[in-house]
ZAVOTI-209076 format. One line per 5 residues: number of its first residue (from 1); for each residue x, z, y of C-alpha. Coordinates in pm, 1 decimal, always signed. Layout:
N
NUM) X Z Y | ...
This chain:
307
1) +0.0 +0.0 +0.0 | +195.5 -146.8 +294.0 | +92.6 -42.5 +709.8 | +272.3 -21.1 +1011.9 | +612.2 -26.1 +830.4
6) +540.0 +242.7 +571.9 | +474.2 +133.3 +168.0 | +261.9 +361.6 -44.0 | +392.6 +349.3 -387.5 | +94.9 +428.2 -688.7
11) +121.2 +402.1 -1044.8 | -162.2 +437.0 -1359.1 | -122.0 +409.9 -1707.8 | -400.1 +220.9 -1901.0 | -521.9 +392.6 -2142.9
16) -657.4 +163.3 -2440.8 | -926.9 +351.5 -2629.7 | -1148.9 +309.0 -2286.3 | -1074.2 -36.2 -2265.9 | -814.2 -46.0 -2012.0
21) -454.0 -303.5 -1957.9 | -234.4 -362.4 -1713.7 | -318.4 -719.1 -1675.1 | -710.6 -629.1 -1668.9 | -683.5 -356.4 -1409.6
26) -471.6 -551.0 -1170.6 | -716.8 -814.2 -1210.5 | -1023.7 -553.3 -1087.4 | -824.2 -435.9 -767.8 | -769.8 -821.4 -670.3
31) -1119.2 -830.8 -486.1 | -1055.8 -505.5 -340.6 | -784.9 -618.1 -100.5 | -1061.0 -669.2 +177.1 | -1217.9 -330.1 +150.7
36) -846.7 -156.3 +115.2 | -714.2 -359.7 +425.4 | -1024.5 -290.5 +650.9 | -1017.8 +76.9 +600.2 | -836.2 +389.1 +792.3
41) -598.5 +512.3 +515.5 | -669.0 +810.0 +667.7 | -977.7 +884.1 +576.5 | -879.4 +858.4 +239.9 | -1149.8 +1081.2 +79.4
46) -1390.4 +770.9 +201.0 | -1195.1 +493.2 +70.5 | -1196.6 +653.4 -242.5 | -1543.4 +684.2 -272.3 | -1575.9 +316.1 -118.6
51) -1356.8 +195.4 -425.6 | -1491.2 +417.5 -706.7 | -1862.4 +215.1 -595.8 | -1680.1 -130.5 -621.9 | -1514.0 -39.1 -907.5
56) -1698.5 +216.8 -1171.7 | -1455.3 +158.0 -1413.7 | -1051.9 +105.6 -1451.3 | -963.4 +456.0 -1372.3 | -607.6 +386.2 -1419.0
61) -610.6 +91.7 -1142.1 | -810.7 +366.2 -885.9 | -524.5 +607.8 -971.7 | -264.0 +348.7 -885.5 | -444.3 +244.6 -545.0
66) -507.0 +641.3 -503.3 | -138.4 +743.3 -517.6 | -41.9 +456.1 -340.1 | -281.8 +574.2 -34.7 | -197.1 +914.6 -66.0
71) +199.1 +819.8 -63.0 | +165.3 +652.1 +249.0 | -71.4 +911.0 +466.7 | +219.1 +1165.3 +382.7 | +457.7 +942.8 +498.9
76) +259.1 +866.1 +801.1 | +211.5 +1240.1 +855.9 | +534.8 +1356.2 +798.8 | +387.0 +1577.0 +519.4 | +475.8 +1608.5 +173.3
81) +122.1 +1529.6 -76.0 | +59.4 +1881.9 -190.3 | +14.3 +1959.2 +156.2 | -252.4 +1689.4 +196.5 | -393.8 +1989.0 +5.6
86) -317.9 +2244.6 +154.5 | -86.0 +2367.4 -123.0 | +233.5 +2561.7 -186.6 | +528.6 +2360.1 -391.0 | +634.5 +2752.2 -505.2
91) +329.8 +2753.7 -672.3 | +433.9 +2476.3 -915.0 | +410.5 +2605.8 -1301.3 | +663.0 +2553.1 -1552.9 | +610.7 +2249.3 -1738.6
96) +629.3 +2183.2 -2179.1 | +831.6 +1935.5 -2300.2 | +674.5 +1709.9 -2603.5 | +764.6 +1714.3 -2917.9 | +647.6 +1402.0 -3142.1
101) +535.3 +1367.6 -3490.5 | +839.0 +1300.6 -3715.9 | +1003.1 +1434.9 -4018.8 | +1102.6 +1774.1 -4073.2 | +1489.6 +1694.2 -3967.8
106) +1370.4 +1478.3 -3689.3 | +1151.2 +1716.2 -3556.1 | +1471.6 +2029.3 -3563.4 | +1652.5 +1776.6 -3348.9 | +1427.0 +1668.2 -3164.3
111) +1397.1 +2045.5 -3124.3 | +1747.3 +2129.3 -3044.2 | +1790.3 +1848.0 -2792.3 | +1516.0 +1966.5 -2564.4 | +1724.3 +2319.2 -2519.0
116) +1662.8 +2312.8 -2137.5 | +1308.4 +2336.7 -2179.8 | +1128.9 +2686.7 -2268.7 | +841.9 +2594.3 -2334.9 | +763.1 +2277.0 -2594.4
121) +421.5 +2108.0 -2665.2 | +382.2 +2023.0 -3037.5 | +177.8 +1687.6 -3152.4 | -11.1 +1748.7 -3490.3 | -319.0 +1619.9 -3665.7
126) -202.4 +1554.0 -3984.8 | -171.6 +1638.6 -4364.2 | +215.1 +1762.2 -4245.8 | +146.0 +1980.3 -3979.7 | +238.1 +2316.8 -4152.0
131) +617.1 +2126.5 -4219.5 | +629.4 +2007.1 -3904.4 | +595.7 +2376.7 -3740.5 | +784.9 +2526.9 -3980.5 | +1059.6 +2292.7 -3872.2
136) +1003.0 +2388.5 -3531.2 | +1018.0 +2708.9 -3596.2 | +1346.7 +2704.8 -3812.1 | +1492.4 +2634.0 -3497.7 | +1364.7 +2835.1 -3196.1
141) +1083.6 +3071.1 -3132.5 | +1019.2 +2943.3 -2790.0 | +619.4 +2921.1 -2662.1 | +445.5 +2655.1 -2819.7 | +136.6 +2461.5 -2748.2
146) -20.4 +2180.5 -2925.0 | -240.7 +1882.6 -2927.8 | -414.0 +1730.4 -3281.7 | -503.9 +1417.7 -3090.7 | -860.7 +1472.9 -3261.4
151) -657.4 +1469.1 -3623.0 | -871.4 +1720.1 -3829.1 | -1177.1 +1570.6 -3881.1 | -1440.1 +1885.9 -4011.3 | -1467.0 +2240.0 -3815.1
156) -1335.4 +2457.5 -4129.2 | -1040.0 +2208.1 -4192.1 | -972.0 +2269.5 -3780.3 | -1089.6 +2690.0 -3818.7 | -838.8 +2722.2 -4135.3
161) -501.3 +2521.2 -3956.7 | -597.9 +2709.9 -3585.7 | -547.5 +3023.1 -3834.8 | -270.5 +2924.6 -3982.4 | -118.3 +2821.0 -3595.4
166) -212.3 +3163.5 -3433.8 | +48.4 +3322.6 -3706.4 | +289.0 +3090.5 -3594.2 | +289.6 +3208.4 -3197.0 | +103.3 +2905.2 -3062.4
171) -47.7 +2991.6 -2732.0 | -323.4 +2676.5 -2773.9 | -433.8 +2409.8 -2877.0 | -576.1 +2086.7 -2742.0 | -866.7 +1879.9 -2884.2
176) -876.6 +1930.1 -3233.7 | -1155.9 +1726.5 -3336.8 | -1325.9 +1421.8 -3226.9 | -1454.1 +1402.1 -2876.4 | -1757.5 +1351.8 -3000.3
181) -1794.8 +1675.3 -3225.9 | -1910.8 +1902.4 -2979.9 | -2193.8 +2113.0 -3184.6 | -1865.7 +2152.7 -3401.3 | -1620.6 +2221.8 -3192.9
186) -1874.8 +2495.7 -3033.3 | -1898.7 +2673.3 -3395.7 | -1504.4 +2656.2 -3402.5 | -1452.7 +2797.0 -3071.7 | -1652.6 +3096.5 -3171.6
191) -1466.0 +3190.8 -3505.4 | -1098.8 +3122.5 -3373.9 | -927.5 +3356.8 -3087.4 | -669.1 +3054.6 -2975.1 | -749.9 +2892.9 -2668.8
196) -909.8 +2553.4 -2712.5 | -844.8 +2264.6 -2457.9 | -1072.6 +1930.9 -2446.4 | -900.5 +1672.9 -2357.7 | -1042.1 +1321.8 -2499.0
201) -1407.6 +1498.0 -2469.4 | -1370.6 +1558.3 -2074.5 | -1173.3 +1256.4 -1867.9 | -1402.5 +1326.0 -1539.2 | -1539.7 +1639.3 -1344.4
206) -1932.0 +1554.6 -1407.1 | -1841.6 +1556.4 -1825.8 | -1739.1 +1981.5 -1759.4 | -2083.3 +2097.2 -1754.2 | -2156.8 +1914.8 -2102.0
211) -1847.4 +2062.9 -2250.1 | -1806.5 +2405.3 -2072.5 | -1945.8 +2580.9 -2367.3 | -1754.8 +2441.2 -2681.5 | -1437.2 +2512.1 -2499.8
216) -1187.2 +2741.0 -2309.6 | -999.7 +2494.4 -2085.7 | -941.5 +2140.9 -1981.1 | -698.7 +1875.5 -1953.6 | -669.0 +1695.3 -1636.8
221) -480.1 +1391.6 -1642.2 | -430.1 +1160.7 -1283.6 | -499.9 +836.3 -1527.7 | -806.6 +922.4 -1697.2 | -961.7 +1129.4 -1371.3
226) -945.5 +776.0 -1140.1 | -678.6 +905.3 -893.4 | -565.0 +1284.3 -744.9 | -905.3 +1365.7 -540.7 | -1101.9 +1327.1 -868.7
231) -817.1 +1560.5 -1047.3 | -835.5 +1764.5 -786.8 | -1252.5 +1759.8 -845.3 | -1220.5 +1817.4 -1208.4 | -1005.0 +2154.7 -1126.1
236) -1242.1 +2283.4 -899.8 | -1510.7 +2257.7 -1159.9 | -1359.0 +2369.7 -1422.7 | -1251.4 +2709.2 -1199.2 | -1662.3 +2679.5 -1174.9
241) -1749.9 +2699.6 -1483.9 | -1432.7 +3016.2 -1524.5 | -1222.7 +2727.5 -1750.2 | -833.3 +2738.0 -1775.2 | -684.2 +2400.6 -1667.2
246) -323.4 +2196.5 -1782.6 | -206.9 +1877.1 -1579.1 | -147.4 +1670.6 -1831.9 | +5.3 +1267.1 -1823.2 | +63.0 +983.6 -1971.2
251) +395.5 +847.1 -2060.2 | +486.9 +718.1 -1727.2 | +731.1 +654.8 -1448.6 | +832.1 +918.2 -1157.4 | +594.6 +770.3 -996.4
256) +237.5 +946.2 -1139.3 | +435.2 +1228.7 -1303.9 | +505.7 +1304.6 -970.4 | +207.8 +1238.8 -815.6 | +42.7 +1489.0 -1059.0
261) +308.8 +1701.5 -997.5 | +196.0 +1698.7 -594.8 | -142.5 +1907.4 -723.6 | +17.2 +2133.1 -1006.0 | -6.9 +2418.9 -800.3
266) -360.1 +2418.4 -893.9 | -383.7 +2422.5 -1269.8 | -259.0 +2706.8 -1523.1 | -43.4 +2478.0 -1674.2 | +115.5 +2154.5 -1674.8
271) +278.9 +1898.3 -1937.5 | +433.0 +1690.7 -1724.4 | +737.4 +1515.8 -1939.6 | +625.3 +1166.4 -1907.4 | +936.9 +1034.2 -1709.3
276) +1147.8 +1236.6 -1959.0 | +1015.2 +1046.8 -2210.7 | +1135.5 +663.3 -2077.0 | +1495.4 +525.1 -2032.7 | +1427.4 +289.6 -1723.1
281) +1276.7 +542.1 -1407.2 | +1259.5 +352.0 -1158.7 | +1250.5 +637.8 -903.4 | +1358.6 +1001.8 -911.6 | +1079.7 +1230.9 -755.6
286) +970.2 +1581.1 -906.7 | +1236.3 +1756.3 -1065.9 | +1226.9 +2065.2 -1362.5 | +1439.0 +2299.1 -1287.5 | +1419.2 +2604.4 -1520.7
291) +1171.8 +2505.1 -1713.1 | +912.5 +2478.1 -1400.1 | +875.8 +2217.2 -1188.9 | +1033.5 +2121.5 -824.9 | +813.6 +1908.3 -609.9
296) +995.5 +1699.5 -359.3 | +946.7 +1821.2 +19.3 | +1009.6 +1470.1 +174.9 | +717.6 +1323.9 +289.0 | +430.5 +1133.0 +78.5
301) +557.6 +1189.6 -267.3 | +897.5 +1224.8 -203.4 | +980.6 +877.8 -429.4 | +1355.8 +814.7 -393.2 | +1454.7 +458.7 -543.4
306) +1695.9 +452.4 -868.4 | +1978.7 +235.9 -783.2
């Protein structure tokens, strides 16, 4: 997003299973341009509404344009995002680091090389998910969190693993069953005592009322919400409705990890490793220091360019 010498720089990650691409969502922002060019960037709360009625569905594209906006009012400002919302970069929580589903061996180094991180988020969901922890667990006896990914497919084979994880020193767990399980996932949630997250059954603030009773938390991911005001939405209803909330991403650049980063201050928790996770970062933005995260205090989001 490019005005009176500044650029706004926005990234999303399309997300598949709702039908999203790269290709398809730059295609939807194409007849856009006239709206986005016509309107005061800084009324941004408006042109995001304006979009989001053009444009009811690529959420990843409406991040993109979002954080592209957003990036550029903070430069024009002289303000660094989070203060756009009236937020505190001190208040930034510490951030996991993902592990991903390997073998045993692969999983203990995988383990060992993410030493600077205290706190490590676990992908399971499958038939070797008691192996994979134990692997884990041969190793360090950090905090860990994980996500089945909807993997277990009935409430007791979700109840009886949950069990199993709570001896292990998991602190929760995110969507263990199908989205669409929810009269489930409500029995589960009243015979475990680990914290349940919904992720794949809540991508936007009005789906918390429908799923405020089947779990404790939610995940809030930039991508899936349609930029950072509907994030930022999503939090304050899920505070509403007395819900813990993570930050969560997709495997992305510097770009939306720090983005997401700019409104961490918010949530309980964040996993925000997606720029760990790729070889070619384009920019260096939010940093993790200790564990926790270190928002940049230049203005917009702080985007420095990787030579």
């Amino acid at each position: 997003y490019a005005r009176d010498g500044l650029t706004g720089v926005g990234e999303g990650a399309p997300i598949v299973r709702y039908g999203e691409s790269a290709v398809e969502g730059e295609k939807a922002l194409q007849p856009l341009r006239e709206l986005v060019e016509a309107a005061d960037p800084l009324a941004w709360a408006a042109l995001e509404a304006a979009v989001a009625a053009r444009l009811p569905g690529q959420y990843a594209a409406r991040a993109a344009l979002n954080i592209a906006v957003l990036d550029w009012v903070g430069q024009k400002l002289g303000l660094p995002v989070y203060r756009l919302f009236g937020l505190e970069a001190k208040d930034a929580p510490a951030t996991t680091f993902s592990i991903g589903i390997d073998t045993p061996e692969a999983t203990r180094q995988k383990v060992r090389e993410a030493a600077p991180y205290p706190i490590l988020k676990i992908k399971v969901g499958l038939d070797t998910d008691e192996a994979t922890i134990e692997a884990v667990r041969s190793v360090t006896r950090k905090p860990l969190r994980v996500d089945a990914n909807e993997g277990w497919k009935s409430k007791e084979e979700a109840a009886r693993k949950i069990a199993w994880l709570e001896s292990q020193g998991v602190e929760f767990i995110e969507q263990p069953m199908p989205a669409a399980m929810l009269e489930e996932q409500r029995w589960l949630r009243s015979r475990v005592h680990m914290p349940i997250f919904a992720d794949e059954a809540c991508l936007r603030s009005r789906d918390i009322p429908k799923v405020a009773d089947a779990y404790d938390g939610i995940v809030v991911k930039v991508d899936k919400a349609g930029g950072l005001l509907e994030a930022v939405r999503s939090i304050h209803t899920a505070r509403s409705f007395g819900l813990k909330v993570m930050l969560g991403c997709m495997v992305s650049s510097s770009v939306a990890i720090t983005a997401a980063a700019h409104v961490s201050p918010l949530a309980d928790y964040a996993d925000l490793d997606g720029n760990l996770l790729i070889a070619n970062d384009p920019y260096q933005g939010v940093l993790v220091r200790d564990g926790r995260l270190v928002l940049p205090e230049r203005p917009g989001l702080g985007l420095v360019p990787v030579v």
